[in-house]
C-alpha positions, 0 to 999 in steps of 0.5 A, spaced: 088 248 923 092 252 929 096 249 934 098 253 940 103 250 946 103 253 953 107 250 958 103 251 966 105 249 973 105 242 976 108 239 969 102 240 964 103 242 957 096 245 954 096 244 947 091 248 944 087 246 938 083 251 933 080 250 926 078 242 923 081 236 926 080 231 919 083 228 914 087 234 911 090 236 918 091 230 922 097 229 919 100 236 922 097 235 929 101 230 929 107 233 926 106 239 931 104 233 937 111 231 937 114 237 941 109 237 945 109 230 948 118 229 947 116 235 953 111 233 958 113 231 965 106 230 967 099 232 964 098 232 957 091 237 956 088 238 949 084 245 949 078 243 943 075 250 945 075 253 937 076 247 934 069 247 929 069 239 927 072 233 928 073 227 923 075 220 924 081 222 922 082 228 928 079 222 932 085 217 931 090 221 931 087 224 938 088 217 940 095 215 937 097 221 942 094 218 948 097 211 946 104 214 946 104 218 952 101 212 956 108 210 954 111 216 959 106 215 963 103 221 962 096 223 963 091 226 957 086 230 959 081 234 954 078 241 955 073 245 952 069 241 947 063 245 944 057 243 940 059 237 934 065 236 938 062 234 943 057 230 939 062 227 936 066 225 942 060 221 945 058 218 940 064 215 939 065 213 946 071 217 946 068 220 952 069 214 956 076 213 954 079 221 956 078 225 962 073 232 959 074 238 962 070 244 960 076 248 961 083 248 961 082 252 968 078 246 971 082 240 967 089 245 971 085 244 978 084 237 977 091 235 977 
């Protein structure tokens, strides 16, 4: 798994998730999600657009994510989720729980 932070305008920080999600890195995301988070003034946006798969493990630290940026007030939103992913996020009901963008440009334009 990969991870990439880019900052952009109206206070939103785009972390950019490629690879797995599972058991094996979720660990690291969080790890890496701890930056990020400390950061954010406004909008936290989850790019998923390489991301190949997602366990239920990927599914809770994406969720512990959104709980600890509910503590700075801050809104989670997901972009680009493909294929399994989207699947996954569906049947799981974690498409009721987030914003979903198909991209990070419409996710920016939203806020």
């Amino acid at each position: 798994m990969e991870i990439t932070v880019t900052e952009e305008e109206k206070g939103a920080i785009v972390v950019s998730v490629n690879g797995r999600l599972d058991a094996q890195t979720a660990g690291e995301f969080m790890k890496n999600m701890a930056e990020p988070l400390e950061r954010v003034e406004n909008h936290l946006i989850i790019n998923f657009d390489a991301l190949e798969y997602i366990s239920s493990a990927g599914l809770r630290v994406v969720l512990a994510t959104a709980k600890k940026s509910e503590v700075k007030k801050v809104n989670v939103l997901i972009a680009g989720l493909k294929d399994t992913v989207e699947t996954v996020f569906k049947i799981s009901g974690f498409h009721m729980l987030f914003k979903i963008f198909d991209t990070v440009e419409a996710a920016l334009d939203q806020i």
